[in-house]
mmCIF file as gemmi writes it, N, C-alpha and C atoms, coordinates in Angstrom:
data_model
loop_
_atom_site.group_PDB
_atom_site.id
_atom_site.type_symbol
_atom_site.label_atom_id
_atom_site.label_alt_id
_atom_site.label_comp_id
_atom_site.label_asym_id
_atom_site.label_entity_id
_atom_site.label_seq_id
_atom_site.pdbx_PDB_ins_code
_atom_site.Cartn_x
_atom_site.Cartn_y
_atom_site.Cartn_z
_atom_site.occupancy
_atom_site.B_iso_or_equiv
_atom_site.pdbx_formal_charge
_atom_site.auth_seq_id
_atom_site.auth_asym_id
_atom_site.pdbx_PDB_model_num
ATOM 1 N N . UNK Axp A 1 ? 14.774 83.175 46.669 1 0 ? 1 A 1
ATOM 2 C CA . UNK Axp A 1 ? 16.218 83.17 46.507 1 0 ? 1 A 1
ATOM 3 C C . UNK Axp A 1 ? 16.667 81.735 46.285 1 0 ? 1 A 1
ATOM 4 N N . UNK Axp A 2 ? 17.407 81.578 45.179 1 0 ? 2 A 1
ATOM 5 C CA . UNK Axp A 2 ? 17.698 80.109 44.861 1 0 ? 2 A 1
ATOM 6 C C . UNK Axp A 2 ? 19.482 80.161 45.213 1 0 ? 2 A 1
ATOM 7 N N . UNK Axp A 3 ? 19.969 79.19 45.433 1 0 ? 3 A 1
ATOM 8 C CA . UNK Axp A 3 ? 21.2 78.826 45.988 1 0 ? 3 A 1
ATOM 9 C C . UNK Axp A 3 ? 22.231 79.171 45.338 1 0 ? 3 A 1
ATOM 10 N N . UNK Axp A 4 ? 21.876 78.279 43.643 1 0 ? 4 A 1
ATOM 11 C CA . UNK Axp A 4 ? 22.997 78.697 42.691 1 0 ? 4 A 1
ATOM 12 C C . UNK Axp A 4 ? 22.874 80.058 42.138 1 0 ? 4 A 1
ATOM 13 N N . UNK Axp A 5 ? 22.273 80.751 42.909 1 0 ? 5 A 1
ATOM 14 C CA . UNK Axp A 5 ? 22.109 82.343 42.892 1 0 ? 5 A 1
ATOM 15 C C . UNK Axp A 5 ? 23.083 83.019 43.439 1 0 ? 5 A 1
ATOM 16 N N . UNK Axp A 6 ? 23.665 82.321 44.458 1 0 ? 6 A 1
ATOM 17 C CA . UNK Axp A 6 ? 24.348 83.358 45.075 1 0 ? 6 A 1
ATOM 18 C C . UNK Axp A 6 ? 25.772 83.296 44.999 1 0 ? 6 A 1
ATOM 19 N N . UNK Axp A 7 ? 26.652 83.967 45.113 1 0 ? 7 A 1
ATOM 20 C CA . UNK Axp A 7 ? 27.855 83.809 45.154 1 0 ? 7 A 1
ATOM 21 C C . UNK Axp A 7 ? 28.631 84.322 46.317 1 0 ? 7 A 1
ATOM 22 N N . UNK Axp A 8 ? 29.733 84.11 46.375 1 0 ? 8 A 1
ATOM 23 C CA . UNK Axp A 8 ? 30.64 84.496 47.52 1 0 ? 8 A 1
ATOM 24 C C . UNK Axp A 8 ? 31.503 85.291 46.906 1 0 ? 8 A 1
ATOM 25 N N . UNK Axp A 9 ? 32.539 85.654 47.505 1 0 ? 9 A 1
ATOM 26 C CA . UNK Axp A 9 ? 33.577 86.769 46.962 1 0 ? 9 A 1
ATOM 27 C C . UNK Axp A 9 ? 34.318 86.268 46.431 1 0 ? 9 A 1
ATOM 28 N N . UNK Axp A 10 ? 35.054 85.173 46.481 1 0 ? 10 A 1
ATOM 29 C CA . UNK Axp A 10 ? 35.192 84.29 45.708 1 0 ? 10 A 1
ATOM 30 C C . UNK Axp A 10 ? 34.913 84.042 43.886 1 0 ? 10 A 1
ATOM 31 N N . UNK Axp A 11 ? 33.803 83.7 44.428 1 0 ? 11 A 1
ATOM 32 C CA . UNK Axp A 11 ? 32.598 83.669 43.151 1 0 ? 11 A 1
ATOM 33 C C . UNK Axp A 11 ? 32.135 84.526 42.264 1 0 ? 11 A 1
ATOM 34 N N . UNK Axp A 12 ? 31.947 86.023 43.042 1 0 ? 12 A 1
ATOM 35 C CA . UNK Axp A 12 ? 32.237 87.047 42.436 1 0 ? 12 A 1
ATOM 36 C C . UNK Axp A 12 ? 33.35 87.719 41.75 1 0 ? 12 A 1
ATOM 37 N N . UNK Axp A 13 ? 34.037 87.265 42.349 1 0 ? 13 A 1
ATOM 38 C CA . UNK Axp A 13 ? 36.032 87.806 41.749 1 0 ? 13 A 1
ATOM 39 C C . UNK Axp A 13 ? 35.832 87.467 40.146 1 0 ? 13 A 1
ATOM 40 N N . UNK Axp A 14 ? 35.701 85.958 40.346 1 0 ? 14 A 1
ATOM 41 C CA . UNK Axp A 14 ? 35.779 85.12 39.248 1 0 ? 14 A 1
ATOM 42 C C . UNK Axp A 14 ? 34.741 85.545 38.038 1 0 ? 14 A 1
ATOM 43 N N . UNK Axp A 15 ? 33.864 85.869 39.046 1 0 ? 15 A 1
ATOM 44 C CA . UNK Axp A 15 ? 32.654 86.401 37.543 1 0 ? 15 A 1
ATOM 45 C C . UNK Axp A 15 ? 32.983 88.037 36.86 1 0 ? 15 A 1
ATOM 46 N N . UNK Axp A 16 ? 33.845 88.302 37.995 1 0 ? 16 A 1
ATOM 47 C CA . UNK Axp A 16 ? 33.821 89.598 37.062 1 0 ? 16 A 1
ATOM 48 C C . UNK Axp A 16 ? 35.125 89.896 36.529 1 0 ? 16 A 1
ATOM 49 N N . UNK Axp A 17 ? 36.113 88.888 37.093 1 0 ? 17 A 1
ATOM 50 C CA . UNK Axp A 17 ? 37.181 88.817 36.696 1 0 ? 17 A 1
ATOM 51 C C . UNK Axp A 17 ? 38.168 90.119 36.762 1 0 ? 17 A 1
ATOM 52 N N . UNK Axp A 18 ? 37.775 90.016 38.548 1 0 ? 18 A 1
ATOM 53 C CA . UNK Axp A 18 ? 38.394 91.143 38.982 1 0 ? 18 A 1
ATOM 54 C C . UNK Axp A 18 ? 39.523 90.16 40.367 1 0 ? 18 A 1
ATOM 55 N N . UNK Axp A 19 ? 39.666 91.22 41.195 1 0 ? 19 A 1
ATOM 56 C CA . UNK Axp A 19 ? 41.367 90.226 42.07 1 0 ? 19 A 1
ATOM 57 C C . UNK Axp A 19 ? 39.987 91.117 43.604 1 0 ? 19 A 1
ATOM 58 N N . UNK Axp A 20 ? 40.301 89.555 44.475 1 0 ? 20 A 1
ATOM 59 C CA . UNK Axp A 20 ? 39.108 90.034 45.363 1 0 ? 20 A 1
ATOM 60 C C . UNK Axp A 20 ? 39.421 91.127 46.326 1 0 ? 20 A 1
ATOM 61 N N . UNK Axp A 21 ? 40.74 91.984 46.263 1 0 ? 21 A 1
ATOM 62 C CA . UNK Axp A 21 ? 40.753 93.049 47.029 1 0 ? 21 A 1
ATOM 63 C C . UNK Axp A 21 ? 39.768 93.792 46.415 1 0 ? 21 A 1
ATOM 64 N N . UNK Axp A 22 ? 39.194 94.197 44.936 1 0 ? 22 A 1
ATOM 65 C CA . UNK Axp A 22 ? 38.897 95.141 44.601 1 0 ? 22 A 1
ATOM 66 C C . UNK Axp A 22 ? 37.2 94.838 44.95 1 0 ? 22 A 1
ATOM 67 N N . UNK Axp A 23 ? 36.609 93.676 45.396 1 0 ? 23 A 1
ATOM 68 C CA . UNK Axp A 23 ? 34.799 92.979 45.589 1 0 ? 23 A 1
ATOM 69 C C . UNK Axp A 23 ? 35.49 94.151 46.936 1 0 ? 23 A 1
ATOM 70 N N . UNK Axp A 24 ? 36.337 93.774 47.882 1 0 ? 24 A 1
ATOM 71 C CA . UNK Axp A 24 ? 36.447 94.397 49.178 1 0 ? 24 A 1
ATOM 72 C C . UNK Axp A 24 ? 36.596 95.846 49.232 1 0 ? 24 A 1
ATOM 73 N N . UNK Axp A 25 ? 36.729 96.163 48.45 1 0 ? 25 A 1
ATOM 74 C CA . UNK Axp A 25 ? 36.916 97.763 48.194 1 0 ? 25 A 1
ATOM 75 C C . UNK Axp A 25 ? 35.711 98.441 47.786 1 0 ? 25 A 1
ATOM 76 N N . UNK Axp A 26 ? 34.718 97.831 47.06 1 0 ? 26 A 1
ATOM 77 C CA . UNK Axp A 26 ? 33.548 97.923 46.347 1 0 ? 26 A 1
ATOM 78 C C . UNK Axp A 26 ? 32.45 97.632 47.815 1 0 ? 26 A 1
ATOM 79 N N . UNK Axp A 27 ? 32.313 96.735 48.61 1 0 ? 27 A 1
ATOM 80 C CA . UNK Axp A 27 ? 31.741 96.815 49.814 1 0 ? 27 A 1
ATOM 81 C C . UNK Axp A 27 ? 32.276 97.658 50.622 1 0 ? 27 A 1
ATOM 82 N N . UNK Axp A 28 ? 33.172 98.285 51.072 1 0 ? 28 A 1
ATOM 83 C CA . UNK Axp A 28 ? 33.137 100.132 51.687 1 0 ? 28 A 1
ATOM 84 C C . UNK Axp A 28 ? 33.23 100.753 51.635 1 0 ? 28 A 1
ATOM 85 N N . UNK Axp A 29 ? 33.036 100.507 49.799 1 0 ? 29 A 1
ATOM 86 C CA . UNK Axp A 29 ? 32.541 102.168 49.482 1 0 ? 29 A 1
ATOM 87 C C . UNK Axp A 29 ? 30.884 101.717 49.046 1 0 ? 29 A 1
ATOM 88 N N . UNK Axp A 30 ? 30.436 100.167 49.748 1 0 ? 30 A 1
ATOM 89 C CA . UNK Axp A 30 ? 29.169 100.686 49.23 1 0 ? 30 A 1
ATOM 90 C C . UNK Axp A 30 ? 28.755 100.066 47.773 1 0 ? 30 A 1
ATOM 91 N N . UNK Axp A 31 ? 29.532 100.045 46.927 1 0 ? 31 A 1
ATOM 92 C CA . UNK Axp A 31 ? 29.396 100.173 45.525 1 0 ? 31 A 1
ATOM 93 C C . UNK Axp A 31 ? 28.386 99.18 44.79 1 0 ? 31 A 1
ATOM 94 N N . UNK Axp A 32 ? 28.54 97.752 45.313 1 0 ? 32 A 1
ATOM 95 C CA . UNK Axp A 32 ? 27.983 95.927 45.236 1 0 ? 32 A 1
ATOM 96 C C . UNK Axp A 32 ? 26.895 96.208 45.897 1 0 ? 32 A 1
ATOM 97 N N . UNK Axp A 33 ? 25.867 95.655 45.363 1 0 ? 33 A 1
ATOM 98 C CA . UNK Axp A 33 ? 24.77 94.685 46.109 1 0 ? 33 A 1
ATOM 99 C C . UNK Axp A 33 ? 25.079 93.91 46.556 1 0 ? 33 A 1
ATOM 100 N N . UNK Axp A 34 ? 24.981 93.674 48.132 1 0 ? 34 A 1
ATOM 101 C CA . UNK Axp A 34 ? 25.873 92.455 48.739 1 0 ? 34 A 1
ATOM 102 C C . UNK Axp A 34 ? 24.544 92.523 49.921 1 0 ? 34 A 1
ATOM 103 N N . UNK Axp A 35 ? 24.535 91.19 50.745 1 0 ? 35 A 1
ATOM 104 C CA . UNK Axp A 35 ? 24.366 90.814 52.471 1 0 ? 35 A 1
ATOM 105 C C . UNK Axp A 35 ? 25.36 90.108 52.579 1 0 ? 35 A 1
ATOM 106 N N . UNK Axp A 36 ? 25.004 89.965 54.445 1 0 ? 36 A 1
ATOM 107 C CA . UNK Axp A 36 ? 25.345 89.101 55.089 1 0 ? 36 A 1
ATOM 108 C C . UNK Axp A 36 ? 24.626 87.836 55.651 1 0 ? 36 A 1
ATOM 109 N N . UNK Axp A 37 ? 25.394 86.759 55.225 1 0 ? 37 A 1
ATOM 110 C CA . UNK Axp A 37 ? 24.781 85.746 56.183 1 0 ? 37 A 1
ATOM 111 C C . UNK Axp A 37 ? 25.623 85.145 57.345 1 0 ? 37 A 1
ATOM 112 N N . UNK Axp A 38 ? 25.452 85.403 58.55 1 0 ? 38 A 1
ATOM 113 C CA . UNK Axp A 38 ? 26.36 84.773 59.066 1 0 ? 38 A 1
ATOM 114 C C . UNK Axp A 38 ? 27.879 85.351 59.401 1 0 ? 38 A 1
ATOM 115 N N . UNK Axp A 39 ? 28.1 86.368 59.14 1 0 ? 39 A 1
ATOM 116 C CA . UNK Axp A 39 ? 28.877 86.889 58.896 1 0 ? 39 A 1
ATOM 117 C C . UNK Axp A 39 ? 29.655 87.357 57.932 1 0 ? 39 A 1
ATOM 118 N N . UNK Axp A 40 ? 29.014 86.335 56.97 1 0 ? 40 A 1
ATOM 119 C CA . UNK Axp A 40 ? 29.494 86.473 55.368 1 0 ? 40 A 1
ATOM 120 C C . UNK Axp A 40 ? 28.862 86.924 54.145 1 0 ? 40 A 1
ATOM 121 N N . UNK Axp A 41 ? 30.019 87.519 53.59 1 0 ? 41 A 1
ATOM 122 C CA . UNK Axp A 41 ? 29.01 88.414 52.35 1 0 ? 41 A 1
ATOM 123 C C . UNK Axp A 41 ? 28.573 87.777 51.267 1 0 ? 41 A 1
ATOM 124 N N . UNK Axp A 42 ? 27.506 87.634 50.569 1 0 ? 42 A 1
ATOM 125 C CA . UNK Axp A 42 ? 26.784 86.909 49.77 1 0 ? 42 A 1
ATOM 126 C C . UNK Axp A 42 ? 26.404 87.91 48.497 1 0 ? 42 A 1
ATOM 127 N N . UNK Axp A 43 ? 26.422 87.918 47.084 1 0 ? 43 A 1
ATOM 128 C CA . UNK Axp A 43 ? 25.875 88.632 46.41 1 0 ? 43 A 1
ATOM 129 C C . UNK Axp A 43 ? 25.086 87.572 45.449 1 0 ? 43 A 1
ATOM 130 N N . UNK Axp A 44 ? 24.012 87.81 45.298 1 0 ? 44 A 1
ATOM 131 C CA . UNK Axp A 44 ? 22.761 87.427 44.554 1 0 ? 44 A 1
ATOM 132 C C . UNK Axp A 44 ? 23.006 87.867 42.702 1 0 ? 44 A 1
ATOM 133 N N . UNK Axp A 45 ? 23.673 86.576 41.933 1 0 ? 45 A 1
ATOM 134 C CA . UNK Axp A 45 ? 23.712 86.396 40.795 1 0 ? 45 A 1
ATOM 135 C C . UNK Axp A 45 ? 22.686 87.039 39.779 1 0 ? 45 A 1
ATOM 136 N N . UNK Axp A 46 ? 21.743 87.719 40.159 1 0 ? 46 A 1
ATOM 137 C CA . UNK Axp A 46 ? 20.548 88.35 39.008 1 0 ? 46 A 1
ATOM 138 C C . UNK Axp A 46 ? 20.48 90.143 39.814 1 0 ? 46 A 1
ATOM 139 N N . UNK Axp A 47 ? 21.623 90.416 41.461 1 0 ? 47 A 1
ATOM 140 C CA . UNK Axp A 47 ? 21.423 91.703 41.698 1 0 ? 47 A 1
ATOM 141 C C . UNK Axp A 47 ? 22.773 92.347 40.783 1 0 ? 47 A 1
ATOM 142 N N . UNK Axp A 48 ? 23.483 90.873 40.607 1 0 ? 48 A 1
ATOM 143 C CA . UNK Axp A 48 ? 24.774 91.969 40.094 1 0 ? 48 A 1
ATOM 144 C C . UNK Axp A 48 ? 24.697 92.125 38.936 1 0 ? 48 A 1
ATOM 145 N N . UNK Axp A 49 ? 24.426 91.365 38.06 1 0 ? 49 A 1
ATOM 146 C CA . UNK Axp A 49 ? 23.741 91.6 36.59 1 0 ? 49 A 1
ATOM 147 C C . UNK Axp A 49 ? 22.747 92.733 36.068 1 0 ? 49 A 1
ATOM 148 N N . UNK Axp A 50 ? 21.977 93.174 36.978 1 0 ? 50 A 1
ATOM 149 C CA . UNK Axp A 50 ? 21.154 94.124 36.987 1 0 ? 50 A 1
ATOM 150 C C . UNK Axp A 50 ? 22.478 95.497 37.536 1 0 ? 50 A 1
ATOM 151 N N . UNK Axp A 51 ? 22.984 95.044 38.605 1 0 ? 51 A 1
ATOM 152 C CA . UNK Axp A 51 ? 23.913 96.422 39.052 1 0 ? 51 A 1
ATOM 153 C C . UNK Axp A 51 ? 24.698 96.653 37.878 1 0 ? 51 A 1
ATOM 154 N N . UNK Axp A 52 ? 25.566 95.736 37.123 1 0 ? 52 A 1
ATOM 155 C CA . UNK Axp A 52 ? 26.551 96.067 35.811 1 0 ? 52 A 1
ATOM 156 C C . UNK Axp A 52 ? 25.615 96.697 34.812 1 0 ? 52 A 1
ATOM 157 N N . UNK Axp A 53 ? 24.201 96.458 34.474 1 0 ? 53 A 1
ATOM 158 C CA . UNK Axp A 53 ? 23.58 96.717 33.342 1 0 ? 53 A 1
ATOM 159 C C . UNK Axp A 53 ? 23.556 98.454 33.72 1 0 ? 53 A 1
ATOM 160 N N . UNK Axp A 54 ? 22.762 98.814 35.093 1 0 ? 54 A 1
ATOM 161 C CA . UNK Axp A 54 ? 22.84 100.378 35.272 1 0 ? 54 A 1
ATOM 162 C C . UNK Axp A 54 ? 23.654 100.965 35.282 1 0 ? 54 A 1
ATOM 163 N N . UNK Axp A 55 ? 25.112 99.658 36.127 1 0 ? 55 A 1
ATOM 164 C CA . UNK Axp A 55 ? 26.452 100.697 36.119 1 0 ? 55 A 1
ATOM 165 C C . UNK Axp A 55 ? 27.055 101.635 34.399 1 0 ? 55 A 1
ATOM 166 N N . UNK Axp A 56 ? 26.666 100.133 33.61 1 0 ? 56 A 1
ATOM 167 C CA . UNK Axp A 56 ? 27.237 100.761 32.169 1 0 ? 56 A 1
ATOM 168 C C . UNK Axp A 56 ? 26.461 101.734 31.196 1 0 ? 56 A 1
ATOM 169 N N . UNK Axp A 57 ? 24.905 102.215 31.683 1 0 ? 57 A 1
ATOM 170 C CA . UNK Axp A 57 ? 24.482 102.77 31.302 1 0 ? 57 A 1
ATOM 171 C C . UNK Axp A 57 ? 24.62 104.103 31.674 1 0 ? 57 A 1
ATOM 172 N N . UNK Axp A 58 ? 25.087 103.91 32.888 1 0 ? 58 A 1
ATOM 173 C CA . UNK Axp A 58 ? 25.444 105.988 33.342 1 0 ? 58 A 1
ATOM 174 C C . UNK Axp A 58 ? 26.721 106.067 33.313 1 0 ? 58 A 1
């Protein structure tokens, strides 16, 4: 796992160019590849790329 891999919700908002209630809505229903570190949610820059590629295929 490399660093500039990962993003925050934050980071994610921005990449998908969504408004970060909706990253928070997507973690309880589940939806994101996400952990925690620390208390905080982390998503891994090559899981979400892979999650959008399957999402748009089904």
């Amino acid at each position: 796992m490399y660093r500039e891999d990962l993003m925050t919700i934050e980071d994610l908002a921005k990449y998908l160019k969504v408004k970060k209630r909706t990253i928070y809505d997507w973690l309880k229903k589940g939806k994101v590849p996400a952990f925690k570190i620390v208390g905080q949610w982390r998503f891994r820059r090559t899981k979400i790329d892979t999650w959008l590629d399957s999402d748009i295929s089904h």
